[in-house]
C-alpha positions in Angstrom: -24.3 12.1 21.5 -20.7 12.7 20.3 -19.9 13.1 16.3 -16.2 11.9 15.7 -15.8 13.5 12.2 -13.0 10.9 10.3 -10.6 13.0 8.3 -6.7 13.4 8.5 -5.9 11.3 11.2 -5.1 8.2 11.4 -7.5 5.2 12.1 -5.8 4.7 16.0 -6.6 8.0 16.7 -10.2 8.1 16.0 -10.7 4.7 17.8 -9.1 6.2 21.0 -11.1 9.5 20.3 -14.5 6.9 20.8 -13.2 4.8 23.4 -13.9 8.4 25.8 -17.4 8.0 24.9 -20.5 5.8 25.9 -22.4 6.6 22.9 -20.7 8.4 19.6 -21.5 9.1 15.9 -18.7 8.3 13.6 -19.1 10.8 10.4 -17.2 9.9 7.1 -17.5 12.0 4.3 -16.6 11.3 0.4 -13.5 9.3 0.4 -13.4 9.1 4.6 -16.1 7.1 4.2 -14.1 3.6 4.3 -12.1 4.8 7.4 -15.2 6.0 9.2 -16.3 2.1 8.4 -12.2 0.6 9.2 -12.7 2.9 12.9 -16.1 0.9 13.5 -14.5 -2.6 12.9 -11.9 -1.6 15.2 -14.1 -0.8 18.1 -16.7 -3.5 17.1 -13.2 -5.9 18.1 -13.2 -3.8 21.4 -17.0 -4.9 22.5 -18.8 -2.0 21.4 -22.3 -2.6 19.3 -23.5 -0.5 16.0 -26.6 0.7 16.7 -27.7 3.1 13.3 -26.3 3.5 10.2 -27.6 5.7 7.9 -26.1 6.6 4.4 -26.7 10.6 3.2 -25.6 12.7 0.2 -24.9 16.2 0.5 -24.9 18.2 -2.6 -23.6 21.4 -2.9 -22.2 23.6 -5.8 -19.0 24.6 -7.3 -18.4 26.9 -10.1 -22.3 26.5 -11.3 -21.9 22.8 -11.3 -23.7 20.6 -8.7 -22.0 18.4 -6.9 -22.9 15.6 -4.6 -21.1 13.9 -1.8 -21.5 10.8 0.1 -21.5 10.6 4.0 -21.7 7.7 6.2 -22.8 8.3 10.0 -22.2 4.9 12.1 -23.9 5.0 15.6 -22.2 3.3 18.3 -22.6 2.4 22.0 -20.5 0.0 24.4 
């Protein structure tokens, strides 16, 4: 299965990035989070179905200080 890893780009690009694939993970992490969720409304309005979502933190440290971030995986499939 395909990840599509939301970052820079715009929305449009992401959602033409899926459309290529059958079955795809979209990945938002920390503040990409609500585009990875605006990218699987998009293609929800294009016929394809959420299938998993799962919610994660990944926690890592800076400067002796931990620090936690939020990621969002959204399966998809048309």
């Amino acid at each position: 299965m395909s990840i599509i890893e939301v970052a820079e780009k715009e929305v449009s690009e992401y959602v033409s990035q899926a459309k290529a694939h059958p079955k795809f993970t979209i990945k938002g992490k920390g503040r990409d989070t609500v585009k990875a969720v605006d990218v699987a409304e998009l293609l929800k309005l294009e016929g394809f179905k959420v299938t998993h979502i799962k919610l994660e933190t990944e926690e890592h440290e800076v400067e002796g200080k931990k620090q936690r971030t939020s990621l969002i995986l959204i399966e998809m499939e048309k």
